[in-house]
Each structure stands twice: as structure tokens, then as C-alpha cells.
C-alpha positions in Angstrom: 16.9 -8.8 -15.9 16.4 -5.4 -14.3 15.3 -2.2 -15.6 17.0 0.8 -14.1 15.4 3.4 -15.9 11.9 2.8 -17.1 11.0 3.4 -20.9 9.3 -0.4 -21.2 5.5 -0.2 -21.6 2.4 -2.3 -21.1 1.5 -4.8 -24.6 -1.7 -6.7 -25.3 -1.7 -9.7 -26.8 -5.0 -11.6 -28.2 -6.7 -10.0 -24.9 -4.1 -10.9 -22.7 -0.9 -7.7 -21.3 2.3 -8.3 -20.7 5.3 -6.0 -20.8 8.2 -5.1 -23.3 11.6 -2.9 -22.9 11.9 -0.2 -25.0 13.7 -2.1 -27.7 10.6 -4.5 -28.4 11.8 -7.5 -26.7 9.1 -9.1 -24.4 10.3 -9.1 -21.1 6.8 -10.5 -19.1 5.2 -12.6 -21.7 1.4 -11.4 -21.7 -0.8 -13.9 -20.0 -2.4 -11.9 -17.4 -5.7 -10.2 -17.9 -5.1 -7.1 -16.5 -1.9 -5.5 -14.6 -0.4 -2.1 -12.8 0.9 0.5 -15.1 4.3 -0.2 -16.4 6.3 2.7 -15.3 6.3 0.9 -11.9 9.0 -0.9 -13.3 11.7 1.1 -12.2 9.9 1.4 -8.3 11.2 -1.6 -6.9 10.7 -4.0 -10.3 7.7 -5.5 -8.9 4.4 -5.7 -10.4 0.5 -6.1 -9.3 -1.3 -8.2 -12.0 -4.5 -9.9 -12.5 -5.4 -13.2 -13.6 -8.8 -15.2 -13.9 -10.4 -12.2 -11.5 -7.5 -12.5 -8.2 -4.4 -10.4 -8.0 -0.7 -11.3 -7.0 2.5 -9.7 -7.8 5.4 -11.1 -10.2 8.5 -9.7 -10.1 10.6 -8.2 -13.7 10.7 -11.6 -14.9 6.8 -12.6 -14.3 7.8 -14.8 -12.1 4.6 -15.4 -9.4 6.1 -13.9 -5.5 2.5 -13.5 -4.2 -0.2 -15.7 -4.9 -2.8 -14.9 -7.0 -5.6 -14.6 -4.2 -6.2 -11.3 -3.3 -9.2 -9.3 -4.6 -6.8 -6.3 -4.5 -3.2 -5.5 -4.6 -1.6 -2.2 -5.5 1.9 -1.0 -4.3 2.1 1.4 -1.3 6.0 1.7 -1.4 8.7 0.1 -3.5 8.2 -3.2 -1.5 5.0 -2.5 0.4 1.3 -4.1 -1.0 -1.9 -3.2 0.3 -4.3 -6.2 -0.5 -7.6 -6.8 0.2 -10.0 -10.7 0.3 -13.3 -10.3 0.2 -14.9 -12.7 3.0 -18.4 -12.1 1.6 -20.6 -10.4 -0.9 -20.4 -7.0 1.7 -17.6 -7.8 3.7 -13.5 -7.7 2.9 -10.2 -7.5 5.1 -7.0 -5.7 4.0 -3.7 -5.9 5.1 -0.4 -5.1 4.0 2.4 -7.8 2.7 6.1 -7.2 1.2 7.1 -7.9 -2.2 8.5 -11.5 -1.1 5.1 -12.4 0.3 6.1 -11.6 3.8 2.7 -10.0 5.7 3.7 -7.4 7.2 0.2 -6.0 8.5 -2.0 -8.6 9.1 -5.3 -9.0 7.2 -7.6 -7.7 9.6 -8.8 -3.8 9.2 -11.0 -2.4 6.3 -8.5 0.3 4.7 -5.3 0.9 5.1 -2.9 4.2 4.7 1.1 4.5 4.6 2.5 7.7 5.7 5.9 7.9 5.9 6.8 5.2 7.8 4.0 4.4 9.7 0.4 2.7 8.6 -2.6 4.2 8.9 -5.5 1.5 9.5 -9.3 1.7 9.9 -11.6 -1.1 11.0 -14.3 0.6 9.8 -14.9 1.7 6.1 -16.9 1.8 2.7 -15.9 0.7 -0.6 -16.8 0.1 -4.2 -15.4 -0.6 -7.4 -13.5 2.0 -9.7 -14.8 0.5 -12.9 -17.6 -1.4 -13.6 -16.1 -2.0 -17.1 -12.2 -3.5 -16.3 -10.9 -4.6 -12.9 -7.8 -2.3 -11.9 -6.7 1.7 -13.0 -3.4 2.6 -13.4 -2.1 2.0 -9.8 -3.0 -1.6 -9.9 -6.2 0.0 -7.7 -9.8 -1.4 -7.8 -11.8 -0.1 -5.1 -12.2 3.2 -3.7 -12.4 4.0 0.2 -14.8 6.5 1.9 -16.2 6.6 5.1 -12.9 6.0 7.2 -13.0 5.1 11.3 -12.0 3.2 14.5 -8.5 4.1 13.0 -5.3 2.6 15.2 -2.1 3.9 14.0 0.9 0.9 13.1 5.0 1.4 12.8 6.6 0.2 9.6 7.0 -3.0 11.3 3.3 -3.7 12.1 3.2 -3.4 15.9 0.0 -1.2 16.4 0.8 2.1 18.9 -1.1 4.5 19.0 -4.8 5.2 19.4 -6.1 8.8 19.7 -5.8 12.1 17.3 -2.8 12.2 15.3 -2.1 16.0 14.5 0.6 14.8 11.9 3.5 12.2 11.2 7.0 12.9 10.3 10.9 12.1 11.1 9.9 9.0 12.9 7.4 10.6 14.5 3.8 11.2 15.5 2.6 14.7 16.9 -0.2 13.8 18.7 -3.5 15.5 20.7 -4.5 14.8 23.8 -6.9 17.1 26.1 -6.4 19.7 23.6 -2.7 19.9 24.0 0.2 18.3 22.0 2.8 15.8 22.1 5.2 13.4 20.4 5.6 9.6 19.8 8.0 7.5 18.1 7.6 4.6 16.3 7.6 2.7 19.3 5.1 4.0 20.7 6.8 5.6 24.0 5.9 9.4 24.5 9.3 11.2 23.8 7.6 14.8 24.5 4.5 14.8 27.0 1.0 16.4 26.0 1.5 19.6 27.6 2.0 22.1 24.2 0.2 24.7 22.4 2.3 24.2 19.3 4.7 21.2 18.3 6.6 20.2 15.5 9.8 18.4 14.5 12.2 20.1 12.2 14.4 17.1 12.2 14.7 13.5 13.7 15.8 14.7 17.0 15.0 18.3 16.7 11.3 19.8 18.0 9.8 23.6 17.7 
């Protein structure tokens, strides 16, 4: 079963949600407690859901492609999942894992961003609950993020390189600063344009201003 163009929506059933296209016809049988908005349907026909308080992801069929033990999981990308375990009352690790369970960023930093192509992550960070009444929002999200540091920046692959002050990111790239003058990485981390500008910035993938 796939849905190409979303019009199925989110049902509850004696407490419990599940999901149904837009003739009526129960596609995810509803057994989970709580679970991501159903437009994300047509993003990459995945789904984070909750059951008996941990999250996993089940694909357009409910069938189970990560576990359900994360304390969060909410989609960053069509096959991209920020999830979170908390170690401890205070303490928790995030990472970042594919929609076939594949880890891609290993759970070891406090929050974690994707911008186009590259992650984001902090080792240092605050958090707390969105609710205190229900578990996740729309997003599949359940905690909020403040206080952000110690950041290192990853490519899509997960191989941490770079880090310093990122200006920006874009085409592959990050426009970096470095004793008040600018430069330019790609995603493997090798400085294709030296930190020796006033002004930088990419206009295309191999094309700088």
C-alpha cells in the first residue's frame, strides 16, 4: 500500500489512533497511543508513533522498522529521525537513525539540527516537555530545546567536520569564520576556499561571490 497524495487522516479508536485513507478504509489499525500527524504520509510513508510511553516508527502498513525504545522520535527529512533515550531522570542522548533503523548519527550529543545536508549537533543543551497533558504535537515532537552549545558540525553521512563558527550552509557547503575572515568547506571537511574574505557566498555548487 502507498499513498501518493495524502488526504488519509489520523482515527481514534476506544483511546487508541490509527490511520484511514480518504475512502474510510483503515489502513494502520489503531493500537498506538499516540502518533505524528497524518499528512506525513505522503513524506516518505513513514510514521513516528507511541506506544506504552516509547516511540518507534512503522511504515504505511504499521508495520514496526524501529523499535519502540526511544523517548523521542520525530522526522527530520523523508528518511531522517531525530531520537532521543533518556539515561536518567536529568540526563538524555539524541542521535539520528534512518527510516530502516540504520543509525546514522550516533546517540551521543544533546540536540540535534539538519540543515540541508549537514547535521547540526550540540553536546550541551536544555530541555522539557511540550505538554504536560499528552506525549507528542503534531510533528511527532515532545521536548523542546534551549540553551544550545559545544556544537560540532556533521555531513549527511555522520562523519563530524567541522568545529568553529559557521556563517551559513548551502550547496554542499559551509561558509565558515575564522579570525574574522571567511571561508568555505565541503562536506568533507577539506577547505575548498581559504579564510582570507571579507564577504563569501555560493551562488551555486561550484560557483562563489
Amino acid at each position: 500500500i502507498r499513498i501518493e497524495n495524502s488526504t488519509a487522516r489520523e482515527i481514534t479508536v476506544d483511546g487508541k489512533i490509527g490511520y484511514e485513507d480518504k475512502d474510510g478504509n483503515i489502513i494502520i489499525e489503531p493500537i498506538f497511543d499516540e502518533g505524528e500527524f497524518s499528512t506525513s504520509i505522503s513524506r516518505g510513508n513513514n510514521l513516528s508513533v507511541l506506544k506504552n510511553g516509547k516511540c518507534g516508527i512503522i511504515d504505511i502498513c504499521g508495520k514496526l522498522i524501529v523499535p519502540f525504545e526511544y523517548d523521542e522520535a520525530y522526522r527530520l527529512s523523508n528518511d531522517l529521525f531525530f531520537v532521543r533515550k533518556n539515561t536518567d531522570a536529568d540526563n538524555w542522548i539524541v542521535g539520528v537513525v534512518r527510516a530502516d533503523a540504520t543509525i546514522v548519527v550516533p546517540l551521543q550529543y544533546q540536540f540535534i539540527e539538519y540543515k540541508e545536508g549537514f547535521f547540526r549537533c550540540y553536546k550541551k543543551a536544555s530541555s522539557k516537555r511540550i505538554f504536560s497533558h499528552c506525549y507528542m504535537n503534531t510533528d511527532g515532537r515532545i521536548y523542546e530545546y534551549s540553551h544550545l552549545n559545544n556544537d560540532v558540525w556533521l555531513n549527511r553521512f555522520g562523519v563530524p567536520i567541522y568545529t568553529g563558527e559557521v556563517v551559513s550552509n548551502t550547496n554542499n557547503y559551509l561558509i565558515v569564520k575564522e579570525n574574522d575572515k571567511l571561508g568555505a568547506i565541503n562536506s568533507n571537511g577539506e577547505y575548498t576556499i581559504q579564510c582570507i574574505y571579507d564577504e563569501l557566498n555560493t551562488t551555486s555548487i561550484y560557483r562563489f561571490v
